[in-house]
MOPAC internal coordinates of N, CA, C and O (Angstrom, degrees):
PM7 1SCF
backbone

  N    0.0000 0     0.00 0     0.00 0    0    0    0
  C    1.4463 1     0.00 0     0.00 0    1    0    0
  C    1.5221 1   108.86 1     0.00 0    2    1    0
  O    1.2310 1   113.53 1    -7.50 1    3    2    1
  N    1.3494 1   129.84 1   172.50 1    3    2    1
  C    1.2562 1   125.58 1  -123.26 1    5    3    2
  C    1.4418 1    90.26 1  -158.80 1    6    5    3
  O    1.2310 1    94.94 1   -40.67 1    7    6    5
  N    1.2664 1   161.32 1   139.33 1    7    6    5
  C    1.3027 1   170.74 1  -178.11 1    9    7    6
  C    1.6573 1    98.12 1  -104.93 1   10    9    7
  O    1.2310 1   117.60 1   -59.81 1   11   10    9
  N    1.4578 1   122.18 1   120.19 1   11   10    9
  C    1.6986 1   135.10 1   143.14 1   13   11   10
  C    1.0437 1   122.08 1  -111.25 1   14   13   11
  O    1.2310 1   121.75 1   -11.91 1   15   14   13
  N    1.2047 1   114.26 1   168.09 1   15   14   13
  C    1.2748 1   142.55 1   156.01 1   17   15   14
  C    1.5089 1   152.94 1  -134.52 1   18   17   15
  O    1.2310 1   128.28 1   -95.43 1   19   18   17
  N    1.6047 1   101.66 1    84.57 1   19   18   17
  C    1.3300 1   119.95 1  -163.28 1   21   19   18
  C    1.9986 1   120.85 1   -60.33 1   22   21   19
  O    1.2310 1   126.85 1   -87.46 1   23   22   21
  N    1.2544 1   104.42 1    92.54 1   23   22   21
  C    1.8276 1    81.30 1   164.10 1   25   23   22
  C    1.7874 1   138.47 1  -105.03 1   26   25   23
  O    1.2310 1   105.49 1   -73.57 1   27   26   25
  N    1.1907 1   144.50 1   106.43 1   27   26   25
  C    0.9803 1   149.90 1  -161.12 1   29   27   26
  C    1.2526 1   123.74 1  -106.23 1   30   29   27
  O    1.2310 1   114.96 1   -48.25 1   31   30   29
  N    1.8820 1   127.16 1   131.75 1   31   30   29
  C    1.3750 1   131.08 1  -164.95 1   33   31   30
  C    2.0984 1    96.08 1   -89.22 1   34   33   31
  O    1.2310 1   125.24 1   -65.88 1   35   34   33
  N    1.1303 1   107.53 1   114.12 1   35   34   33
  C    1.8999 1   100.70 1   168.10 1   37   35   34
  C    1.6512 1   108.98 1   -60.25 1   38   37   35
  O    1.2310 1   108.05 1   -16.08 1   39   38   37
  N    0.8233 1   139.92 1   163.92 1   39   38   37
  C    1.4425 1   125.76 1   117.96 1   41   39   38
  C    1.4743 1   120.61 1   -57.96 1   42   41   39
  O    1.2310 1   131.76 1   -22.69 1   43   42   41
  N    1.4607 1    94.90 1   157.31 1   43   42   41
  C    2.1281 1   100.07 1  -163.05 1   45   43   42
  C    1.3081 1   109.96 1   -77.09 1   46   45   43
  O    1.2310 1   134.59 1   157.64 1   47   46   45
  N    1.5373 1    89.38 1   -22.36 1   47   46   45
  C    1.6392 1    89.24 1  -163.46 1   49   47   46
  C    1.6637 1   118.88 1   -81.40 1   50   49   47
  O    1.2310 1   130.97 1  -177.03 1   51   50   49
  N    1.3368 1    96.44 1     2.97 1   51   50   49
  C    1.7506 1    89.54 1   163.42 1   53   51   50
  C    1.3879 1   118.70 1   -94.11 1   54   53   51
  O    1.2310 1   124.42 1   -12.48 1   55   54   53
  N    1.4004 1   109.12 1   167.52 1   55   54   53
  C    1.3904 1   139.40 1  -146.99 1   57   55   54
  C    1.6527 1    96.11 1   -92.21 1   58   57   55
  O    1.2310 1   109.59 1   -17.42 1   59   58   57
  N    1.1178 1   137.13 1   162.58 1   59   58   57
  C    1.7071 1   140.11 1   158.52 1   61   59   58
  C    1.3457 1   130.96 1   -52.08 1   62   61   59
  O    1.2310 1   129.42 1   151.58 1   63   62   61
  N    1.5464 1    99.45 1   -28.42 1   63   62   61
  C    1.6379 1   124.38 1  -178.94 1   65   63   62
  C    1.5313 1    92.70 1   -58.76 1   66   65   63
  O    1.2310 1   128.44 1   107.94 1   67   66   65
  N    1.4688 1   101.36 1   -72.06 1   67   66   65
  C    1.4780 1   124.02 1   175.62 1   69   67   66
  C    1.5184 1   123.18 1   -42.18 1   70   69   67
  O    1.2310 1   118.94 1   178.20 1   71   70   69
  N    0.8817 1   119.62 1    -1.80 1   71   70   69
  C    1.7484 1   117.87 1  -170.95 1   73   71   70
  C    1.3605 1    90.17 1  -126.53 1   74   73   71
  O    1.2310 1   110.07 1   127.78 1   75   74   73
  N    1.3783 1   136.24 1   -52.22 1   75   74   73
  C    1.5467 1   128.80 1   167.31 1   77   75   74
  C    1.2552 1   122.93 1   -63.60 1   78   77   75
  O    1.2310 1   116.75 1   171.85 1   79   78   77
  N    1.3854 1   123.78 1    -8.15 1   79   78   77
  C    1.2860 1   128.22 1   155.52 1   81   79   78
  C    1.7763 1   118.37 1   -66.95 1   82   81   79
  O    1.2310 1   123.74 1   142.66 1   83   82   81
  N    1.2649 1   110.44 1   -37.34 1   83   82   81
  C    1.1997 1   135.39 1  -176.49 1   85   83   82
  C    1.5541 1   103.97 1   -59.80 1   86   85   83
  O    1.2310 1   129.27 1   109.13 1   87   86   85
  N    1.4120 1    99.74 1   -70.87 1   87   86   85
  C    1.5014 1   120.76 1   162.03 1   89   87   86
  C    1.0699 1   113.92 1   -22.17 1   90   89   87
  O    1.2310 1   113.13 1   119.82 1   91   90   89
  N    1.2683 1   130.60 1   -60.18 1   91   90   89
  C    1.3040 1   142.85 1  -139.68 1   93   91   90
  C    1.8530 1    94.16 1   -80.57 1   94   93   91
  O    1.2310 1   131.33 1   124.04 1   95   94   93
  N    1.1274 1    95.73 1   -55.96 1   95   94   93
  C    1.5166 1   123.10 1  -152.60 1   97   95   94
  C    1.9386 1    94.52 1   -70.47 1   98   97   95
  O    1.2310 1   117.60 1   133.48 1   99   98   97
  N    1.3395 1   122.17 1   -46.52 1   99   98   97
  C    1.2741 1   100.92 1   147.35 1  101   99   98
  C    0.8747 1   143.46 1   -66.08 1  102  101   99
  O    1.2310 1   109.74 1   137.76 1  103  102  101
  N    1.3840 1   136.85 1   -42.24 1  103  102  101
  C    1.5700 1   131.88 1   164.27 1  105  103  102
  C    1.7219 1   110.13 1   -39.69 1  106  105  103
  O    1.2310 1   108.90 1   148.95 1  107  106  105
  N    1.0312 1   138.39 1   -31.05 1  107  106  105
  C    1.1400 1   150.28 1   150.14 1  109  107  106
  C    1.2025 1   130.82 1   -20.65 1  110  109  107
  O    1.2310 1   130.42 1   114.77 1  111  110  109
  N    1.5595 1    97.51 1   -65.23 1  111  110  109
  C    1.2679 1   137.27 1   168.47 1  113  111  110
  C    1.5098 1   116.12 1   -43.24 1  114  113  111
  O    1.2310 1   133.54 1   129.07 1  115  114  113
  N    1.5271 1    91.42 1   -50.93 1  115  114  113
  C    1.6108 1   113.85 1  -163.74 1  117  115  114
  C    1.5731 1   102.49 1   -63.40 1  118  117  115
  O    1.2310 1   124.74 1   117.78 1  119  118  117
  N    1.4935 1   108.51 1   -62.22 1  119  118  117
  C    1.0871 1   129.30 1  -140.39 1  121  119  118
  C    1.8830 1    99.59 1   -97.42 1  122  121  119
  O    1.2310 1   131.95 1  -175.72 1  123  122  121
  N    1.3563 1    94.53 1     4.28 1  123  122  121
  C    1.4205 1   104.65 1   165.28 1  125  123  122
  C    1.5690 1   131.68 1   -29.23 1  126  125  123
  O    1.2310 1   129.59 1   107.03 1  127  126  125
  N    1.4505 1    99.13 1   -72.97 1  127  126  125
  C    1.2658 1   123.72 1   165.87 1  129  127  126
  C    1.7253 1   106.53 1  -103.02 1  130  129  127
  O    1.2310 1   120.20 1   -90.14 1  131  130  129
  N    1.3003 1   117.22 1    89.86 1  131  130  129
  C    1.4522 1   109.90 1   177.45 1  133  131  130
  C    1.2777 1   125.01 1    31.54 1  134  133  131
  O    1.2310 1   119.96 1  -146.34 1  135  134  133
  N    0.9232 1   117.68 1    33.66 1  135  134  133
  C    1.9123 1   114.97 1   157.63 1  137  135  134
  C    1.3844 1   117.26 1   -94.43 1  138  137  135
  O    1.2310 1   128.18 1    -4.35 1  139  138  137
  N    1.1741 1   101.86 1   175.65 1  139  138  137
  C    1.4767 1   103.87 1  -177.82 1  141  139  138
  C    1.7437 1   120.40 1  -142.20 1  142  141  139
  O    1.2310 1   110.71 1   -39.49 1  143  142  141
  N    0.8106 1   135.08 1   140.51 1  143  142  141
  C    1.3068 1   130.29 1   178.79 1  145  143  142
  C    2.1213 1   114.72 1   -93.48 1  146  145  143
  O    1.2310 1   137.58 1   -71.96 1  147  146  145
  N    1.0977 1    83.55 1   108.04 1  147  146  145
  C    1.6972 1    83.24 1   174.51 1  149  147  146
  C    1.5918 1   136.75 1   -75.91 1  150  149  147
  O    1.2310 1   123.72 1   146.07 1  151  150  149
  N    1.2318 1   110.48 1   -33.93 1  151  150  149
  C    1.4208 1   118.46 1   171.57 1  153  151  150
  C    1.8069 1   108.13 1  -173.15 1  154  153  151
  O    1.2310 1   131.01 1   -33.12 1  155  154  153
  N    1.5655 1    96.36 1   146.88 1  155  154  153
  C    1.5768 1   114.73 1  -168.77 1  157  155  154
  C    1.3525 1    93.46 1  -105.74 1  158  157  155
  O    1.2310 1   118.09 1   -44.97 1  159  158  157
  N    1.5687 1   121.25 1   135.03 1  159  158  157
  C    1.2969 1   120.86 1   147.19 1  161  159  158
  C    1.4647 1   112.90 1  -103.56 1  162  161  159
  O    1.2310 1   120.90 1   -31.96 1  163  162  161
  N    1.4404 1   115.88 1   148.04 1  163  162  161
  C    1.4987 1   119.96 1   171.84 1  165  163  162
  C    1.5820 1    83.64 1  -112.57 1  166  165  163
  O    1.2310 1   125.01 1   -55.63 1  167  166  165
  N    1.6100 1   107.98 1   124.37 1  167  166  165
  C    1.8121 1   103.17 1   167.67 1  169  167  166
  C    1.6001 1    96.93 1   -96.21 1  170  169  167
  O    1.2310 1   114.60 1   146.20 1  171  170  169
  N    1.4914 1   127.84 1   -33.80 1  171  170  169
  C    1.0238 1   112.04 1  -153.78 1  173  171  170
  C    1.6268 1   131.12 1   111.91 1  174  173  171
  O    1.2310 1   116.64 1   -17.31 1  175  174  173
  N    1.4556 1   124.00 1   162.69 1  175  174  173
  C    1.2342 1    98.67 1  -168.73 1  177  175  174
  C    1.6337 1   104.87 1   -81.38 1  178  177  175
  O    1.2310 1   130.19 1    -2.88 1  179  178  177
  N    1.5828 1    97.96 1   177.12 1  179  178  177
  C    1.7812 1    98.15 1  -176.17 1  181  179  178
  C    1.0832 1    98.51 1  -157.89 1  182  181  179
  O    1.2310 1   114.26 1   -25.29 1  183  182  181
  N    1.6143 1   128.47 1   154.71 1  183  182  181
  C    1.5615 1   121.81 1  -179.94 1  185  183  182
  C    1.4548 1   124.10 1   -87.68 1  186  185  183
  O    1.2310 1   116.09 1   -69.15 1  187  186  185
  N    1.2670 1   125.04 1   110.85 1  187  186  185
  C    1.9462 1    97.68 1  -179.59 1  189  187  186
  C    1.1778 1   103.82 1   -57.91 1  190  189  187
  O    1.2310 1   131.28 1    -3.16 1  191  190  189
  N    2.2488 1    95.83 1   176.84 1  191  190  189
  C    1.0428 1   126.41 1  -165.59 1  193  191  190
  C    1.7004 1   111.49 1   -69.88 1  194  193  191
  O    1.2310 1   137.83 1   147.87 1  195  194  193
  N    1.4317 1    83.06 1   -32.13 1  195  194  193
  C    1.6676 1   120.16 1  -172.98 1  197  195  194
  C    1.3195 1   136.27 1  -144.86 1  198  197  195
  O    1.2310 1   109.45 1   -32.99 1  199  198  197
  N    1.2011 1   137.39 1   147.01 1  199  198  197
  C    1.5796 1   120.27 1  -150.40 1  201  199  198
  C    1.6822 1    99.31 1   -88.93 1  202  201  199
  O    1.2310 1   125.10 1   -45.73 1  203  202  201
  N    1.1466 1   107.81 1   134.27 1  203  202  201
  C    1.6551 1   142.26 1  -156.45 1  205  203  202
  C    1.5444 1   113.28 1  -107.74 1  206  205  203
  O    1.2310 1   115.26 1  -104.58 1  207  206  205
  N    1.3986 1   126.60 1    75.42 1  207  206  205
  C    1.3962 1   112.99 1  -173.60 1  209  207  206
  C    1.3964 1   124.31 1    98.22 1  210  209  207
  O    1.2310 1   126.48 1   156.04 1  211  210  209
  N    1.8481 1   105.15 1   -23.96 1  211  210  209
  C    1.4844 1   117.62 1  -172.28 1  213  211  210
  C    1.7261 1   110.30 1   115.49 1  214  213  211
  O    1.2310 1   129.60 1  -175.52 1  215  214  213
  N    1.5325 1    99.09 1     4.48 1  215  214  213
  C    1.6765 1   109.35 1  -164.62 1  217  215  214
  C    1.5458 1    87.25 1  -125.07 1  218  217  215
  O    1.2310 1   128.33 1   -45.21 1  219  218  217
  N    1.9134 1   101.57 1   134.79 1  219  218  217
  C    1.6536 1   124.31 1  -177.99 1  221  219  218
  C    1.4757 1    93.15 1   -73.82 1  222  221  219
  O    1.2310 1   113.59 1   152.32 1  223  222  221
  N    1.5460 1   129.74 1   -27.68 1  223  222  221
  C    1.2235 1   120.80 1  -132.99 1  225  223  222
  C    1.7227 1   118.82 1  -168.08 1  226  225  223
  O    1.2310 1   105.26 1   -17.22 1  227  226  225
  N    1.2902 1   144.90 1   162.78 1  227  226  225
  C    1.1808 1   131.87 1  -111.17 1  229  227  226
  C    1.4810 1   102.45 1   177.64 1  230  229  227
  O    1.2310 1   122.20 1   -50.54 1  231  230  229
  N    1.5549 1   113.40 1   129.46 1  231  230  229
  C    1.4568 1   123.61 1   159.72 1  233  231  230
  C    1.4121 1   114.23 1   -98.81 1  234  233  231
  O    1.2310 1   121.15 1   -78.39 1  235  234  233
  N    1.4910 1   115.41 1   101.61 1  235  234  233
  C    1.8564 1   118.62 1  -165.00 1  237  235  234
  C    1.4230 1   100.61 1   -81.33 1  238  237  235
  O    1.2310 1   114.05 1   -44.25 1  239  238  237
  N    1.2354 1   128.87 1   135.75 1  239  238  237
  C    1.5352 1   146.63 1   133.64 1  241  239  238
  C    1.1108 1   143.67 1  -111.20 1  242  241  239
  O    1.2310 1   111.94 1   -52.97 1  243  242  241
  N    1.2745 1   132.81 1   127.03 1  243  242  241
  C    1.5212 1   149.86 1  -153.62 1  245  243  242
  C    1.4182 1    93.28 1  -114.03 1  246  245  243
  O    1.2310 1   116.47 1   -51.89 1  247  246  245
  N    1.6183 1   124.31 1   128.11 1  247  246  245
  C    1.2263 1   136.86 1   176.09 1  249  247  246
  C    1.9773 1   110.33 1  -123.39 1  250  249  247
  O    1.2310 1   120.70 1   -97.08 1  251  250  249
  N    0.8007 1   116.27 1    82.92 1  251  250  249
  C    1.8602 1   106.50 1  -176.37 1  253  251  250
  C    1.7459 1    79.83 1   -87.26 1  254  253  251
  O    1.2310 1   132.40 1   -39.96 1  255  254  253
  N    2.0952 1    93.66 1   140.04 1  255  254  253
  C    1.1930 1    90.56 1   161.29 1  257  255  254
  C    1.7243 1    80.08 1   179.87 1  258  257  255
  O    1.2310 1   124.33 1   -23.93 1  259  258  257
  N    1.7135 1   109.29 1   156.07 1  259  258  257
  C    1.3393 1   119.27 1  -174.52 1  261  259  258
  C    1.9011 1   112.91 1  -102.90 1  262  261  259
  O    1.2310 1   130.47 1   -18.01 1  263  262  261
  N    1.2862 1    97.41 1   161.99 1  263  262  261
  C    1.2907 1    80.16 1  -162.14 1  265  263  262
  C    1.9527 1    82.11 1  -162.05 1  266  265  263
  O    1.2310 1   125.92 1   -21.37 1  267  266  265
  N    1.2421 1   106.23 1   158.63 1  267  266  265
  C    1.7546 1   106.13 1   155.84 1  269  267  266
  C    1.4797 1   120.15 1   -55.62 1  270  269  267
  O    1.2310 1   110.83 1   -31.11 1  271  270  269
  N    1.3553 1   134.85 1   148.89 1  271  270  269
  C    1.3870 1   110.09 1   172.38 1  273  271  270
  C    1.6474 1   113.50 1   -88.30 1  274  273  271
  O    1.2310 1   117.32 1   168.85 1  275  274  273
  N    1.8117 1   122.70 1   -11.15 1  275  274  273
  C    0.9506 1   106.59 1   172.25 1  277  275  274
  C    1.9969 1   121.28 1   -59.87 1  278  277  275
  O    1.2310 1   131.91 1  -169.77 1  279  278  277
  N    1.6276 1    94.62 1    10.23 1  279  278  277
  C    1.8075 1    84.70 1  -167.15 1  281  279  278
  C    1.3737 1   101.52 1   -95.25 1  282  281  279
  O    1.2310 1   127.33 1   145.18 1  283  282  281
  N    1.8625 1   103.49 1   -34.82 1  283  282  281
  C    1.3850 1    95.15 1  -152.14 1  285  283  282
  C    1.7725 1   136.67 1   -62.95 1  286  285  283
  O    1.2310 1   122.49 1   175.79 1  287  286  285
  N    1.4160 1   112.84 1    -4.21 1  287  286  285
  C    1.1642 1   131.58 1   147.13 1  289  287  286
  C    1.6203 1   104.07 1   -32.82 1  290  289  287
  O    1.2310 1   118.71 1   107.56 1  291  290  289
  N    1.3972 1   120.06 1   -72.44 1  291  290  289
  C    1.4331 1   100.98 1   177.64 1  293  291  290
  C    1.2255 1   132.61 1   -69.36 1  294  293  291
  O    1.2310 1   110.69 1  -177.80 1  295  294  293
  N    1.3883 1   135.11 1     2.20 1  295  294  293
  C    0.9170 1   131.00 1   153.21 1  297  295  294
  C    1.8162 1   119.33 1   -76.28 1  298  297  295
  O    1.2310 1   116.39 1   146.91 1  299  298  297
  N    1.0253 1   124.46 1   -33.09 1  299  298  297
  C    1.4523 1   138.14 1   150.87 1  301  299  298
  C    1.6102 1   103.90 1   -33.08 1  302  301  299
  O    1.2310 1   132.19 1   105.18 1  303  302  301
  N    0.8558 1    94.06 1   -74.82 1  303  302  301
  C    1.9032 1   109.94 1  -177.56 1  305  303  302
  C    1.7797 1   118.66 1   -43.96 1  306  305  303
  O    1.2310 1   132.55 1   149.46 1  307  306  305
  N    1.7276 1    93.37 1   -30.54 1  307  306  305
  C    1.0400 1   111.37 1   171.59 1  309  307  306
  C    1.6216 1   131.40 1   -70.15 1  310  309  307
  O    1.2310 1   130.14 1   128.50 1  311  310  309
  N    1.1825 1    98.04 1   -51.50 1  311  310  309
  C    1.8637 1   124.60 1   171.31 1  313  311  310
  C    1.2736 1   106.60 1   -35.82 1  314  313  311
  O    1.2310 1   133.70 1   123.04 1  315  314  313
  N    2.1087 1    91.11 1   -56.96 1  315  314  313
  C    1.6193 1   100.21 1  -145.84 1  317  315  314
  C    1.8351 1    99.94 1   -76.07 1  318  317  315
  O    1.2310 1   118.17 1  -174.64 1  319  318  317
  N    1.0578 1   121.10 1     5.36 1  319  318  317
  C    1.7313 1   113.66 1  -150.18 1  321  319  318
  C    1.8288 1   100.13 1  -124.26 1  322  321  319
  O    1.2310 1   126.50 1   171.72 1  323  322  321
  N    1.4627 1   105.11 1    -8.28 1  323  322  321
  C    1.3061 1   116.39 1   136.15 1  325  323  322
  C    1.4022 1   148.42 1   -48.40 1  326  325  323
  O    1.2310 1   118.13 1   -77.86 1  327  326  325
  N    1.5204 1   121.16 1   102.14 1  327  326  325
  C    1.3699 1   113.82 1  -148.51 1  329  327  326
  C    1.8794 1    84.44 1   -76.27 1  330  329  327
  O    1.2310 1   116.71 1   139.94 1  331  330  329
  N    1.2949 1   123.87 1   -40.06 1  331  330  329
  C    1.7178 1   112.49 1  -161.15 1  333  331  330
  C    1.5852 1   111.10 1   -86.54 1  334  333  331
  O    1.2310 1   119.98 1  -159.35 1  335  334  333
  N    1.5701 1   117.64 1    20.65 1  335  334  333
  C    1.4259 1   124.32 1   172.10 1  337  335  334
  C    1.4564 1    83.77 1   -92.78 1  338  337  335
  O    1.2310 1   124.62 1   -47.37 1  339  338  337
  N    1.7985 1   108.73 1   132.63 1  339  338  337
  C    1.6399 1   113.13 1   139.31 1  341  339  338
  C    1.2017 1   131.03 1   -68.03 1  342  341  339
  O    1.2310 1   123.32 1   131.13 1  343  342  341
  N    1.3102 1   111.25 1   -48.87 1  343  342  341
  C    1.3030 1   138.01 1  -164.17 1  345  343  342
  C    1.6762 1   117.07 1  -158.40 1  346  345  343
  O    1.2310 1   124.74 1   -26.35 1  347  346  345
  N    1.2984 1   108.51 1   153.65 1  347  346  345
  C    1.4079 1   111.05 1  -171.55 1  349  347  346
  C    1.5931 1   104.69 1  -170.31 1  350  349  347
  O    1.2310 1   122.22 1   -27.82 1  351  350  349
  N    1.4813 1   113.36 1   152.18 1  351  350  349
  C    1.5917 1   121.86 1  -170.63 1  353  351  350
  C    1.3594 1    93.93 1  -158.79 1  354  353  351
  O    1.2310 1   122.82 1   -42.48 1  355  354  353
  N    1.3934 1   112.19 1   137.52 1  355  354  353
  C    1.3257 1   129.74 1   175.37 1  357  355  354
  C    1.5056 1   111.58 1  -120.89 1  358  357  355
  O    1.2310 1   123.99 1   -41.66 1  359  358  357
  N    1.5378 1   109.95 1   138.34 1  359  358  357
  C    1.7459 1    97.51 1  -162.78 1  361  359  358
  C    1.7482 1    95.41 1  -127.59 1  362  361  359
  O    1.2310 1    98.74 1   -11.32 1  363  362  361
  N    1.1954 1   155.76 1   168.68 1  363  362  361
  C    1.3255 1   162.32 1   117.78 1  365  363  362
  C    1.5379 1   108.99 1   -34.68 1  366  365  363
  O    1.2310 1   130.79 1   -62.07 1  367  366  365
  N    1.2968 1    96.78 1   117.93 1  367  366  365
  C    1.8895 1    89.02 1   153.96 1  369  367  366
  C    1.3432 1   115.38 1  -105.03 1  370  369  367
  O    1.2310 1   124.82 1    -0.13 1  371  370  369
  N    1.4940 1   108.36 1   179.87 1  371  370  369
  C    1.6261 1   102.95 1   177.05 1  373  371  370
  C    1.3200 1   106.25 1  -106.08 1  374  373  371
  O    1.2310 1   122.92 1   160.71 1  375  374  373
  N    1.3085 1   112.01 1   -19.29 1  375  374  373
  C    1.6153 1   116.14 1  -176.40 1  377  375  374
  C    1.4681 1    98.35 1  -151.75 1  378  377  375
  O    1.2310 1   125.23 1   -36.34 1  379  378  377
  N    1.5945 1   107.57 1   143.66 1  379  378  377
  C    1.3717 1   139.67 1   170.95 1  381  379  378
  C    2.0078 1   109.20 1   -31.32 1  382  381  379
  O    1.2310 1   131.27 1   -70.40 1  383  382  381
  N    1.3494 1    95.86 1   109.60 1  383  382  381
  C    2.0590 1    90.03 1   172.28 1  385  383  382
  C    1.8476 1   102.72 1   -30.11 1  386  385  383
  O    1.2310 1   130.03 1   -32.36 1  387  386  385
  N    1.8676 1    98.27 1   147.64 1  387  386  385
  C    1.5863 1   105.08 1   166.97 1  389  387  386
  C    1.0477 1    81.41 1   -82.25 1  390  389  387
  O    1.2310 1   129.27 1   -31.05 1  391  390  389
  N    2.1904 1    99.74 1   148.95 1  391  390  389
  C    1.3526 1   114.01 1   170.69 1  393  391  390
  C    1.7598 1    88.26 1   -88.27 1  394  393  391
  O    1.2310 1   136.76 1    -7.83 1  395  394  393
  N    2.1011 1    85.14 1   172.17 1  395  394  393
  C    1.7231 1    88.16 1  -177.31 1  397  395  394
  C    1.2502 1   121.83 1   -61.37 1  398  397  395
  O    1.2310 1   111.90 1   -49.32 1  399  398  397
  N    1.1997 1   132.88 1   130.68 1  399  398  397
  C    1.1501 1   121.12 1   164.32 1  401  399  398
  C    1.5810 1   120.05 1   -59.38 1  402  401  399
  O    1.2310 1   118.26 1   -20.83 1  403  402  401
  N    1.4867 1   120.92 1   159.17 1  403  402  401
  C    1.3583 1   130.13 1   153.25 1  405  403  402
  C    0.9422 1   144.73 1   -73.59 1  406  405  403
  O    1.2310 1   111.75 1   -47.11 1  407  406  405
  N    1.5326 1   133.15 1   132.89 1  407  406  405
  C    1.5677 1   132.44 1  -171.34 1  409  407  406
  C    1.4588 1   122.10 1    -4.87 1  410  409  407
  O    1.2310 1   130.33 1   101.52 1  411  410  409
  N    1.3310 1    97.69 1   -78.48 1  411  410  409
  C    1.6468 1   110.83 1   174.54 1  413  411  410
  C    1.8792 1   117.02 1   -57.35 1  414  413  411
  O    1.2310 1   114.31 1   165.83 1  415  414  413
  N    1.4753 1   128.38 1   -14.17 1  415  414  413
  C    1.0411 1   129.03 1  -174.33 1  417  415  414
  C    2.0209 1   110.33 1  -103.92 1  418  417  415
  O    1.2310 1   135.13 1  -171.20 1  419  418  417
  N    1.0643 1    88.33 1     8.80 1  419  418  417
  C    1.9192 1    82.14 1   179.27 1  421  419  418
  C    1.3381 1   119.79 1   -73.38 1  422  421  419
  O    1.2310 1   112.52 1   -55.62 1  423  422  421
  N    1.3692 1   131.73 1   124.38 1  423  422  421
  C    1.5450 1   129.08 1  -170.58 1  425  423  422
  C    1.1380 1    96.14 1    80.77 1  426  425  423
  O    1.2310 1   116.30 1  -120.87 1  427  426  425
  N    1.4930 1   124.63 1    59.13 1  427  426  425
  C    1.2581 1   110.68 1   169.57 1  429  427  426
  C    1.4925 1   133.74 1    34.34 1  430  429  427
  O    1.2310 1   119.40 1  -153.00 1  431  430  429
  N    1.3043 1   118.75 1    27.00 1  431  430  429
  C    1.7165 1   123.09 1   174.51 1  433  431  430
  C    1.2988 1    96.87 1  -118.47 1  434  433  431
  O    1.2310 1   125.21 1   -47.28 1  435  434  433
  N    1.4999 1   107.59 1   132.72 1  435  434  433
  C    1.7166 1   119.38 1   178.91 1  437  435  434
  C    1.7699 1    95.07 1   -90.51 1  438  437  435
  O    1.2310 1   119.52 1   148.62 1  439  438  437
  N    1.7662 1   118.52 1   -31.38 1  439  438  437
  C    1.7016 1    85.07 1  -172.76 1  441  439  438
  C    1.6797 1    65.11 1  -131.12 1  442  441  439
  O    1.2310 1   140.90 1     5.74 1  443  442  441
  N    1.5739 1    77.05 1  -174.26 1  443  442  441
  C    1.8782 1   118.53 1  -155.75 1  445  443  442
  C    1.7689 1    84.31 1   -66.34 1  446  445  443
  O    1.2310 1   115.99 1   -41.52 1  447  446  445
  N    1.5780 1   125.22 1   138.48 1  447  446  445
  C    1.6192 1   112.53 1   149.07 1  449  447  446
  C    1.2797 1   113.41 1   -79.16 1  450  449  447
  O    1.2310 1   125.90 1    -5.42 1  451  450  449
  N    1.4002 1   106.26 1   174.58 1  451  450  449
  C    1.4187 1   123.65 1   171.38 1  453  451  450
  C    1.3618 1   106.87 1   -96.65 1  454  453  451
  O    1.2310 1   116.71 1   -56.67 1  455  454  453
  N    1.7064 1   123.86 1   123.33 1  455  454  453
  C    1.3351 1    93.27 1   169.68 1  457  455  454
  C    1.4122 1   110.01 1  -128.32 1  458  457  455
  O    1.2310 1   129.81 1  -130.22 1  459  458  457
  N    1.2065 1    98.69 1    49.78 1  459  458  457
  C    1.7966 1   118.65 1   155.91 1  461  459  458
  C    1.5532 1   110.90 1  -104.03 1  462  461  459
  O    1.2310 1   116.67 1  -161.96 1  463  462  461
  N    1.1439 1   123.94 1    18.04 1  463  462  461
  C    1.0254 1   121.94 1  -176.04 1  465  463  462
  C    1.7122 1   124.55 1  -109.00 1  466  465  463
  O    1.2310 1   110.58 1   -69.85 1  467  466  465
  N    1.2838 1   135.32 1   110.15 1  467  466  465
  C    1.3175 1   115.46 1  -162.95 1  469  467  466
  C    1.3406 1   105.58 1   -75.98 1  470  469  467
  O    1.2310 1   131.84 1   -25.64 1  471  470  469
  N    1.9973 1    94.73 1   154.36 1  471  470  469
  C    1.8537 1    99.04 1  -175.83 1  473  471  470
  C    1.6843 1   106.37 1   -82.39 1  474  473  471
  O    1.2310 1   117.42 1   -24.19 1  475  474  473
  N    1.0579 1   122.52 1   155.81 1  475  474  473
  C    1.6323 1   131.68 1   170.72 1  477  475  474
  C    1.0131 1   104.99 1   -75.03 1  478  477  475
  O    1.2310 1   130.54 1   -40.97 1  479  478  477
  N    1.9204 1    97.27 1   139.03 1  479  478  477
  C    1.7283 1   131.00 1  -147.33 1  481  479  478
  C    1.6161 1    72.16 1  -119.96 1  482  481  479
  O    1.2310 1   120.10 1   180.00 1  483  482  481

């Protein structure tokens, strides 16, 4: 199995019902044949560069999730056959999204430094 990463513009004008329906219906998709979905981003709306369909503007979502690659064609198939997708691109990763790190782990430091401490001369 194979790590992607799907991102897709909504139209605004749907409702929450409607976008978790959406949701739903890919993870579905995904997990069809043993895939799995790892993490959802909601970015939010955003303006295109250029008008898209007849629409200024856009509810963005980021989907990382692994899957066989003989499937992901249907998930493609899937996007596109969506009347409230504008737009959508699916990319290959080479490796699995970093999960978030924790408080104490940002910049690569697991504990707090000292920075009263002089560095070694």
């Amino acid at each position: 199995m194979a790590w992607y990463q799907a991102s897709f513009a909504l139209k605004t004008e749907l409702n929450e019902e409607e976008k978790t329906t959406l949701l739903d219906g890919f993870k579905e998709i995904v997990s069809h044949d043993k895939g799995e979905v790892e993490d959802i981003s909601q970015i939010g709306v955003r303006k295109f560069a250029y008008e898209v369909e007849k629409e200024k503007e856009g509810f963005f979502i980021t989907v990382n999730f692994q899957i066989n690659s003989s499937e992901v064609n249907r998930v493609r198939e899937f996007l596109k056959a969506r009347e409230g997708i504008v737009r959508s691109m699916i990319i290959r990763r080479k490796a699995p999204p970093e999960k978030k790190k924790e408080e104490g782990e940002k910049n690569g430091q697991s504990e707090p430094r000292d920075l009263n401490r002089k560095p070694h001369s």
